[in-house]
C-alpha positions as CSV (number, residue, x, y, z in Angstrom):
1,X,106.7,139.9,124.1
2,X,105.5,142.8,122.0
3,X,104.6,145.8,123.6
4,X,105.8,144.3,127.4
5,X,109.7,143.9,126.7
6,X,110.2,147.1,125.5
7,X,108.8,148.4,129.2
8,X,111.3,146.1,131.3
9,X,114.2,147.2,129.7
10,X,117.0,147.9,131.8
11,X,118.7,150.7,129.9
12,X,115.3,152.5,129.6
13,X,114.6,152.5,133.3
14,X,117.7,153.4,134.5
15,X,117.4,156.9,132.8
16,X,113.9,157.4,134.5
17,X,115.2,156.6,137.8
18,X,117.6,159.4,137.9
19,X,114.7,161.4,136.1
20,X,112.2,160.8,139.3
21,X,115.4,161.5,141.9
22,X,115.8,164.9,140.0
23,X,112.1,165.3,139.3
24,X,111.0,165.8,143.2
25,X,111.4,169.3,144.9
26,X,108.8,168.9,147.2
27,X,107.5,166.4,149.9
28,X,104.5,164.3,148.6
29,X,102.4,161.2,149.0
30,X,100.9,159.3,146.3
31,X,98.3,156.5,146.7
32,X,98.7,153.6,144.3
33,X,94.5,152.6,143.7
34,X,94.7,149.2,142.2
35,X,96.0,146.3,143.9
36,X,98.2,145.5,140.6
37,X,100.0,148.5,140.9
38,X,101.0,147.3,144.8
39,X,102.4,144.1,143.8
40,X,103.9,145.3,140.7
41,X,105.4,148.3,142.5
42,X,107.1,145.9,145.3
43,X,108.2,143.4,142.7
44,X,110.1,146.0,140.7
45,X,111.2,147.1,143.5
46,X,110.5,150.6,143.1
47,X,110.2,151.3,146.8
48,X,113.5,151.1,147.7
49,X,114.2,153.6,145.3
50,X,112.3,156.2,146.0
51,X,113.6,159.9,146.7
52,X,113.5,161.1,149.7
53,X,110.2,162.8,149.7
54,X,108.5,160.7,148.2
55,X,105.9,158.8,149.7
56,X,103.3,155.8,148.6
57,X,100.3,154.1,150.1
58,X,98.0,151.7,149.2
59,X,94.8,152.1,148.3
60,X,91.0,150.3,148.2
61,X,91.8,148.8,144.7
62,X,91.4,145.1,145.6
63,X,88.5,144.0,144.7
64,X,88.5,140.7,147.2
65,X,89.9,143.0,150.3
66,X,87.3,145.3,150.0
67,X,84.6,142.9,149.7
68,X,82.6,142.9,153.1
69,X,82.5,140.4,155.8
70,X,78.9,140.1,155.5
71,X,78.8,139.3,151.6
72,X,81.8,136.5,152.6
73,X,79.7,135.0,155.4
74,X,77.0,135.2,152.9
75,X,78.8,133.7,150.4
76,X,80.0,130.4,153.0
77,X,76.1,130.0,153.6
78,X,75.5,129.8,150.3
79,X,77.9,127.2,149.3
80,X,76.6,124.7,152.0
81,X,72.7,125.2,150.5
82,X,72.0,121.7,148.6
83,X,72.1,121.4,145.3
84,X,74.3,125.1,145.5
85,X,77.4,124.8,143.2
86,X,79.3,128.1,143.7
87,X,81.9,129.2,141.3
88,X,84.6,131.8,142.1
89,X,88.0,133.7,140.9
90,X,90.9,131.6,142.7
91,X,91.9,135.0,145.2
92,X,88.2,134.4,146.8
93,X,88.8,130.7,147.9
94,X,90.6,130.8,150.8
95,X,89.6,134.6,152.3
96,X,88.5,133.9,155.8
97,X,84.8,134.8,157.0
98,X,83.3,134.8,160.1
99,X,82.8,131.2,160.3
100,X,85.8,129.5,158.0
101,X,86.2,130.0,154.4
102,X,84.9,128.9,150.8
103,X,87.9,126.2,151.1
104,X,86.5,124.8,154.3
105,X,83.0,124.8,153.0
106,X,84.5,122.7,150.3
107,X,86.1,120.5,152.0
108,X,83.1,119.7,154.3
109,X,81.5,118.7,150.9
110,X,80.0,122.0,149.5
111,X,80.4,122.4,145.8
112,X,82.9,125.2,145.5
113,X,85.1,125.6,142.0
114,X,87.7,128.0,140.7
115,X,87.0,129.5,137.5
116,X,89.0,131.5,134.7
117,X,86.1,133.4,133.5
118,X,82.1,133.5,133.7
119,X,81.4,131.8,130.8
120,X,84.0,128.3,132.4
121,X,80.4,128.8,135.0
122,X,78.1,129.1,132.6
123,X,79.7,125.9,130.8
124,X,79.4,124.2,134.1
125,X,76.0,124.8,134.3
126,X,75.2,123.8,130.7
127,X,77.1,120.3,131.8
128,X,75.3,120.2,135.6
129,X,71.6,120.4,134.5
130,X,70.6,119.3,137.9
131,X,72.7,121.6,139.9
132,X,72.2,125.7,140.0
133,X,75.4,126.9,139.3
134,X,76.3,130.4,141.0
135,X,78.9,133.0,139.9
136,X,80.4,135.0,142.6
137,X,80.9,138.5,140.7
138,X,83.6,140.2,142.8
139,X,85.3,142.7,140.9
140,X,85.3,146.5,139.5
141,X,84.6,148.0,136.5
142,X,87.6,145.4,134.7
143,X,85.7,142.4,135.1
144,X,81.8,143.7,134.7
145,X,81.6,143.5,130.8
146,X,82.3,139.8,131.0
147,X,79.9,139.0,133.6
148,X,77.8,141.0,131.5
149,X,77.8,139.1,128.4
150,X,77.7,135.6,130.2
151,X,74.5,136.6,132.1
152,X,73.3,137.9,128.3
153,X,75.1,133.8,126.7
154,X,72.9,132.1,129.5
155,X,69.6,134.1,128.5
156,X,70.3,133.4,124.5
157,X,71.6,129.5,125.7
158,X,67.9,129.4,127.6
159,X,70.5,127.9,130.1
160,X,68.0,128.6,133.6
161,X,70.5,126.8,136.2
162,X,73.1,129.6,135.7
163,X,72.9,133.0,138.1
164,X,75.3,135.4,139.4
165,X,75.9,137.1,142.9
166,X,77.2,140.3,142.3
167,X,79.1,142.5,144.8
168,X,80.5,144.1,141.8
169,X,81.6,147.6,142.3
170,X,82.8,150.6,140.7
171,X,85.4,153.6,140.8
172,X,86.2,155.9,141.5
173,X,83.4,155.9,144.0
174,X,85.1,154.7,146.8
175,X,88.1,157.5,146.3
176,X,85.7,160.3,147.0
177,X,84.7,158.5,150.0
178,X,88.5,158.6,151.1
179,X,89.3,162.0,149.8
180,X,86.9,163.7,151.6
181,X,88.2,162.1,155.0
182,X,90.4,165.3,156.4
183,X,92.3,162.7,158.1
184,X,93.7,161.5,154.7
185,X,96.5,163.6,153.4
186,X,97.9,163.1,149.6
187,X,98.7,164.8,146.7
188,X,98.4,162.7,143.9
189,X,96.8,159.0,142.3
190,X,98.3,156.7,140.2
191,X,95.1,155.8,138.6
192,X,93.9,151.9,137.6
193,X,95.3,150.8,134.4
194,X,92.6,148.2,133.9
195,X,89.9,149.7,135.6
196,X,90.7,152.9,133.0
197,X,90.3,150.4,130.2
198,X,87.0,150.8,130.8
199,X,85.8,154.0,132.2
200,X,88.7,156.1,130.3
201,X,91.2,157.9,131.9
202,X,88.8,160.8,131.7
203,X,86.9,159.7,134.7
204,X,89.6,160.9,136.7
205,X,89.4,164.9,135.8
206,X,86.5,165.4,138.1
207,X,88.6,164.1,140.9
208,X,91.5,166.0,139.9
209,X,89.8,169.2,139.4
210,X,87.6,169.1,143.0
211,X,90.3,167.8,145.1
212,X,93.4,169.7,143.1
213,X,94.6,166.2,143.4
214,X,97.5,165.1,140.5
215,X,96.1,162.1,138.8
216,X,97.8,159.6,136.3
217,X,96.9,156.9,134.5
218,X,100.0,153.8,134.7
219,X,100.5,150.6,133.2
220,X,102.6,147.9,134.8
221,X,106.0,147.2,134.1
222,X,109.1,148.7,135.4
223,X,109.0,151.8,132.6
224,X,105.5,151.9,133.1
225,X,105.4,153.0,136.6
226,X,108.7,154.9,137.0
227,X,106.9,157.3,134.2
228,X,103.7,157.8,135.6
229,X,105.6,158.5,139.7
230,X,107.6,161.5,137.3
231,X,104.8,162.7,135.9
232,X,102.7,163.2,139.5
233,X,106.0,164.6,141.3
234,X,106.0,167.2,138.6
235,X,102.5,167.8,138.6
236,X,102.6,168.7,142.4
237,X,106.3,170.0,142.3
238,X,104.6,173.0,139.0
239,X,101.0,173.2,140.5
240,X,100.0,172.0,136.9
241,X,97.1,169.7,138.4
242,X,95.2,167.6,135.8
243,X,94.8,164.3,134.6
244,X,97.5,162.6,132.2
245,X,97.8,159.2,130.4
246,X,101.0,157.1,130.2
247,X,99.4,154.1,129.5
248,X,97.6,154.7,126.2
249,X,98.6,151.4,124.8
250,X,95.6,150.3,126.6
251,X,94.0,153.3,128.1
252,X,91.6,155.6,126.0
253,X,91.1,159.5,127.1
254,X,86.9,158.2,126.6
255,X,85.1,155.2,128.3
256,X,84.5,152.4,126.3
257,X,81.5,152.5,124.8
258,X,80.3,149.1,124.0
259,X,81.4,147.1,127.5
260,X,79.6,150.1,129.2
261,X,76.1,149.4,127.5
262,X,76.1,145.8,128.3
263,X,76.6,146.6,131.2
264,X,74.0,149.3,132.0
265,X,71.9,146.8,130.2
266,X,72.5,144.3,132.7
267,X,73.4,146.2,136.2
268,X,72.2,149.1,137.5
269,X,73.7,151.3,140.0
270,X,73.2,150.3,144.1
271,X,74.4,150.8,147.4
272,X,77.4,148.8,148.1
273,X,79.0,147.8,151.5
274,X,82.7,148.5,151.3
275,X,85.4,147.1,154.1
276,X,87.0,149.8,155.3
277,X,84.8,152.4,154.6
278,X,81.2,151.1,155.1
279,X,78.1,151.7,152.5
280,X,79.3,154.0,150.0
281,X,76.0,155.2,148.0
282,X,75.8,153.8,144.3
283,X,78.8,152.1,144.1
284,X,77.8,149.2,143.5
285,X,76.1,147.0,140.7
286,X,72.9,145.1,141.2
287,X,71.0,142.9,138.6
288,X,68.3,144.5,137.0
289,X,64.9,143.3,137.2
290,X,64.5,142.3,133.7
291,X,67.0,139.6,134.1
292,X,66.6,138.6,137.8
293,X,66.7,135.1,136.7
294,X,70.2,135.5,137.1
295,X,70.1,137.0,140.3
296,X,71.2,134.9,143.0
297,X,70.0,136.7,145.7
298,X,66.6,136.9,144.7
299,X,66.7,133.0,143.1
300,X,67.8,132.0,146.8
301,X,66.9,134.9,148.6
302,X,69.6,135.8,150.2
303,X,69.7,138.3,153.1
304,X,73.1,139.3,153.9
305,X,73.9,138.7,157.8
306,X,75.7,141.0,160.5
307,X,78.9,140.2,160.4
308,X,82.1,142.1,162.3
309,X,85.7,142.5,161.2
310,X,88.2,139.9,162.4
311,X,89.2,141.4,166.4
312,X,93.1,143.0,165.5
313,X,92.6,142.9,161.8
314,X,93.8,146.2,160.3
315,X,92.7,145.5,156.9
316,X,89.7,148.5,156.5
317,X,92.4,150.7,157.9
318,X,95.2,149.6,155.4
319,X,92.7,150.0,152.8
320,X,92.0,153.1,153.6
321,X,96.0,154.0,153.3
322,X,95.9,155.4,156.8
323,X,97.8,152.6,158.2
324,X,100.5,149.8,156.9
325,X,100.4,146.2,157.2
326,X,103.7,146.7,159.9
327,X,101.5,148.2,162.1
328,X,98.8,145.6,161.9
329,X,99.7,143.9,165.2
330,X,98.1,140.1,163.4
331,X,100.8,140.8,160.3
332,X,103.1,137.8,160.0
333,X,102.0,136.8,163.6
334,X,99.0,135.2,163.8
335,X,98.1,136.8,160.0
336,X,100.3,134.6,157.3
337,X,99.1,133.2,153.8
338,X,99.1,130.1,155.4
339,X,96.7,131.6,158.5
340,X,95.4,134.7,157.0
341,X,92.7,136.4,159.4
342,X,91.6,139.1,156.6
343,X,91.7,139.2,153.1
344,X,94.7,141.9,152.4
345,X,96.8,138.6,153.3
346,X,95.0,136.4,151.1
347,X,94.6,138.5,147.7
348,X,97.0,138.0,144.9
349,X,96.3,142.2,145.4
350,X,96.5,142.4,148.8
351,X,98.5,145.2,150.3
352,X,99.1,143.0,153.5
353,X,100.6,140.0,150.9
354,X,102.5,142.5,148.9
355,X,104.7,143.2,152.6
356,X,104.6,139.5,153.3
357,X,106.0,138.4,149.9
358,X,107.9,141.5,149.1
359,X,108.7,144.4,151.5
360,X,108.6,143.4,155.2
361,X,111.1,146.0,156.5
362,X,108.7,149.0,155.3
């Protein structure tokens, strides 16, 4: 496949593996922000050849895992509300809350479907006159612009059974909120391919300057990654801190300009509870009054209850990148994809999944 095969080539990788053994002088840790980058990571298995040195955690970049247990009890209640059909991303259907999970509501009878995009919900809706059809907008910057333009298709369609519940949140937000926890030692980011998409890799240089914090911006194939780990173990092995792009293909220096008006069109900028790491201010997207048709918390005013963490779960900490899903003392006990307790296990992104599927013996 055009620009992917040339990335998984064998002969090209090899070279850059010997390039990252020779590359680090100095002990360093590197966080991995987007749950893509975990998964592809452990199924290249890059891990395992890492020098010595050389050290990666995980980071708040799942966009499921770090949705709180208040919006998923939220989101339950919802779903059992007559005349309620709730529409969600596949990873959110089986993420446990306080009181079950979407696919128990579902199969109680609550009207529950996975989705490929918005705009399969706002076709629902268009085909469900009778029924108010709800998107649940879980996601980061990535998936905004789409929710974006459906909420703008539904307002052109006059289609008035169609709303969205958005828990959508942005970066790099949450990463200050880490970085500045003194308990939290590393030296450089491999930053969000698709999330850079959007905002531009220059986002990052804030970051990089005030935290003297390496930053690079990786794609996701084997030649991808191995580039973007050189570049960061020479950035902290020189003390030539700044931000750098290896994945221009799809990344641009500058946000993108038109998915970022529709958006500030749409959303505006709220307080957004985080698992893990609590209420971080304005990191979150709301719906702005001029289109609060679409907004399913004020169609069905919706007041988000007080929920608590699963009792054992380790996923805020995990998320964080203080702890690993090893030291969870629920992982691959009473914690499997078949049983999950928190949603690190359930996630497609999920750290704790990544270990299950991939890397146990970490």
């Amino acid at each position: 496949m055009k620009h992917l095969d040339e990335y998984r080539d064998s002969s090209l990788a090899l070279p850059l593996v010997k390039e990252l053994q020779n590359t680090v002088t100095k002990p360093l840790t590197v966080m991995e922000v987007c749950g893509s980058h975990t998964m592809a990571i452990f199924r290249n298995g890059l891990r395992s050849i890492l020098p010595q040195g050389m050290k990666l955690v995980s980071g708040p970049g799942c966009p499921v895992c770090v949705t709180s247990a208040s919006h998923m009890d939220a989101f339950i209640a919802m779903a059992d509300i007559p005349g309620v059909h709730v529409t969600i991303f596949g990873d959110l259907f089986r993420v446990p809350g306080s009181t079950g999970s979407l696919a128990e509501a579902s199969s109680r009878g609550a009207k529950v479907d996975i989705v490929y995009s918005p705009m399969d919900a706002l076709d629902i809706a268009k085909n469900n006159p009778d029924e108010l059809i709800v998107f649940l907008g879980v996601g980061f910057e990535t998936t905004t612009p789409g929710i974006a333009a459906t909420i703008l298709a539904a307002k052109n369609q006059k289609v008035t059974n169609f709303c969205v519940f958005s828990t959508q949140k942005t970066m790099p937000a949450p990463m200050e909120a880490l970085l500045n926890d003194p308990d939290l030692k590393i030296d450089g980011l491999l930053c969000p391919g698709h999330v850079s998409t959007i905002i531009g890799a220059g986002a990052w240089e804030p970051m990089a300057k005030k935290y003297n914090l390496a930053c690079v911006v990786g794609g996701f194939e084997t030649a991808d990654l191995l580039k973007a780990l050189i570049l960061l173990a020479r950035q902290v092995g020189s003390g030539d801190i700044k931000v750098e792009n290896v994945y221009p293909r799809a990344v641009s220096w500058e946000r993108n300009e038109r998915a970022t008006k529709m958006v500030e069109e749409i959303f505006e900028p709220v307080d957004m509870d985080w698992r893990g790491l609590g209420i971080i201010p304005q990191s979150g997207l709301k719906i702005r009054a001029a289109y609060r048709d679409f907004d399913a918390e004020v169609r069905l005013d919706i007041v988000l209850p007080k929920s608590k963490e699963p009792r054992g779960c380790l996923c805020g900490e995990i998320l964080k990148g203080k702890q690993t899903p090893n030291e969870c003392p629920l992982f691959d006990r009473g914690c499997t994809p078949a049983t999950p307790i928190g949603p690190c296990m359930v996630s497609s992104e999920g750290t704790c999944s990544a270990y299950h599927k991939y890397g146990r013996d970490e």
